[in-house]
C-alpha positions in Angstrom: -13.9 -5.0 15.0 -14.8 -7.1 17.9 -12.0 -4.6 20.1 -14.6 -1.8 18.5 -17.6 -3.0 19.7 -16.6 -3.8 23.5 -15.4 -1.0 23.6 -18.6 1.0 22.5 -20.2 -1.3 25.0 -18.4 -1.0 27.9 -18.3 3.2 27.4 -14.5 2.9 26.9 -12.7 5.5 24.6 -12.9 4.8 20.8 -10.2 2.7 19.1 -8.9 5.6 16.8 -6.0 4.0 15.2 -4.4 0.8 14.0 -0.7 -0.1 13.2 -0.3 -2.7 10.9 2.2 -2.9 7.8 0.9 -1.4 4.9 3.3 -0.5 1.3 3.0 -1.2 -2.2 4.7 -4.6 -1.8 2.5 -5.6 1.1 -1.3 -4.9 0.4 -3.1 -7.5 1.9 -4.8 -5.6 4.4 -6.9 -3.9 2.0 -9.1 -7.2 1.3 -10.9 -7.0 4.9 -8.5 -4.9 7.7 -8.8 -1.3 5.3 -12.6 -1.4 4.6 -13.3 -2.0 8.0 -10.8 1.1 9.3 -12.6 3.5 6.9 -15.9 2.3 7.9 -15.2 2.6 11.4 -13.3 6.0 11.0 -10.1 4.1 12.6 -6.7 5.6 11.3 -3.9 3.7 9.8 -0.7 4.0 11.1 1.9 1.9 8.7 5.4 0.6 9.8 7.9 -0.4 7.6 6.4 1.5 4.6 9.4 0.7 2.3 9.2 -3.2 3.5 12.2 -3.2 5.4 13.8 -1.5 2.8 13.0 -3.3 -0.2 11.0 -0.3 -2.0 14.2 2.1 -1.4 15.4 1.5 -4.6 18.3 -0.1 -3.9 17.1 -3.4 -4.8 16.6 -5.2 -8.4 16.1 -8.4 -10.0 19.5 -8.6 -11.5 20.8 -8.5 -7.8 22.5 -4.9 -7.7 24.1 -4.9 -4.1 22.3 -3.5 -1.4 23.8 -2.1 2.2 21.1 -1.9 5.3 19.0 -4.0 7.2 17.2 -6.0 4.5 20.5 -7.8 2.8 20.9 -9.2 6.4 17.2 -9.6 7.9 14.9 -10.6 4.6 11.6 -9.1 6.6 8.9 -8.4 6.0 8.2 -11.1 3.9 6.7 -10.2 0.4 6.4 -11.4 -3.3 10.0 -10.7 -4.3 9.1 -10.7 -8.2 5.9 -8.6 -7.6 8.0 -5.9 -5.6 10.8 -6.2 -8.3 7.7 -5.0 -10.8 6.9 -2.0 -8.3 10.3 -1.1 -8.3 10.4 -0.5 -11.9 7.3 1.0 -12.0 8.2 3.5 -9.2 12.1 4.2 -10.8 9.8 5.5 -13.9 7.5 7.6 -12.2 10.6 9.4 -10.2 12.6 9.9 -13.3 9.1 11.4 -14.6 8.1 13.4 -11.4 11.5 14.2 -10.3 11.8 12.5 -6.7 13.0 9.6 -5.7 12.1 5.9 -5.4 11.3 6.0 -1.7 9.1 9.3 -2.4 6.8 7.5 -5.0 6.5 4.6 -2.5 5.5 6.9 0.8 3.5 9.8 -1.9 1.5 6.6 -2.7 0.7 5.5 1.0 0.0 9.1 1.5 -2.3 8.7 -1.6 -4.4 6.4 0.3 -7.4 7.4 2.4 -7.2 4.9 4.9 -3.8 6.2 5.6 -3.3 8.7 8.8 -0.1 8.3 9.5 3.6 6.4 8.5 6.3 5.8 10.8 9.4 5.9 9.4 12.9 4.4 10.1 15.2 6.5 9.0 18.7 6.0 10.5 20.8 9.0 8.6 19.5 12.4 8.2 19.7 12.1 4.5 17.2 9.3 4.7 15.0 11.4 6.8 15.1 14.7 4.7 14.7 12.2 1.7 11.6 11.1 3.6 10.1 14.3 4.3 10.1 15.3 0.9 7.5 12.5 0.1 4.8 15.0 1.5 5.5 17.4 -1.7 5.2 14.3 -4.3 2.0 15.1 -6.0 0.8 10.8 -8.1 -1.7 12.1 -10.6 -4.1 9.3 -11.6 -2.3 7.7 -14.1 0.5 7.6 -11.8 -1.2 5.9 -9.4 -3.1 3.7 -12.0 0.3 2.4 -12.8 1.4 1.4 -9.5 -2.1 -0.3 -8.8 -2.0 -2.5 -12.3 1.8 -3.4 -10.8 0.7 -4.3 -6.7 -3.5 -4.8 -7.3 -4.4 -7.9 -5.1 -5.9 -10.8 -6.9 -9.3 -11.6 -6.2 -10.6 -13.8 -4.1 -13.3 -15.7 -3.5 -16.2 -15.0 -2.7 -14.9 -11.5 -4.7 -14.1 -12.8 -7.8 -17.8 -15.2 -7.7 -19.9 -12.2 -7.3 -18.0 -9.8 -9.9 -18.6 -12.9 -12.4 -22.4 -13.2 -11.2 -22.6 -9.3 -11.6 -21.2 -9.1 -15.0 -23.6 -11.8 -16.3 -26.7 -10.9 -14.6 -25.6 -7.1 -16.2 -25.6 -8.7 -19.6 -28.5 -10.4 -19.2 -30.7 -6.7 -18.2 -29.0 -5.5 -21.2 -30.2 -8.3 -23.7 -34.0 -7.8 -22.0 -34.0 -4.9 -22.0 -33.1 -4.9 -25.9 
């Protein structure tokens, strides 16, 4: 923000984009960094949108072996037991949609306003055209209701203070106004 305003100030070009890392393991930008993008019109640009390779689908709790980067070099860190839940979620949605895990995860990032672009590290050409496909994956609501009850951040404070305040000053209108 602060990168936003000297630059207004000083006549320079607009920031227009960000690159941060973004997925449905990793959603911690969207408490302060995502708001501010969309009210800034600033474009998202995510990296590493299957967390290193966690959200491929080659991953599970019960410690199915994995090949690639991520049995070697654990990054980016995340909430193992969390992404384990998204996992399962998204292995249910492909089955039901017909893609594949990695397509749920992108489709969703692609779901996401902030989102402009993702860079993807595809290192075969099956991975890529696997990739590509994301673009045709079509969450409906539900779909994407399912994935947010999995990966939803939990409040925080002051958030979770004013919803609280909201709720009971709501319920107190109501009884007046009875």
């Amino acid at each position: 923000m602060k990168a936003i305003g000297i630059a207004a100030a000083k006549n320079l070009p607009n920031i227009v984009s960000l690159q941060a890392y973004y997925t449905l393991a990793g959603r911690d930008l969207e408490r302060e960094i995502a708001p501010m993008l969309l009210s800034e019109g600033v474009g998202l640009m995510v990296w590493s949108p299957l967390a290193g390779g966690f959200l491929s689908g080659k991953f599970d709790r019960e410690g199915k072996a994995a090949e690639g980067r991520r049995a070697n070099f654990d990054f980016p860190p995340l909430n193992k037991e969390r992404a384990y839940a998204v996992i399962e979620v998204m292995r249910e949605l492909a089955r039901d949609i017909h893609c594949t895990v990695p397509q749920v995860a992108i489709a969703w990032l692609l779901h996401q306003k902030v989102v402009t672009s993702v860079i993807v590290g595809a290192k075969r050409v099956d991975q890529l055209s696997d990739t590509l496909g994301s673009v045709n994956v079509s969450l409906s609501d539900d779909h994407l209701g399912a994935l947010a009850a999995t990966t939803d951040l939990s409040p925080e404070y002051p958030g979770w203070m004013l919803a609280f305040q909201n709720e009971y000053r709501s319920k107190l209108m109501e009884d007046q106004l009875r």
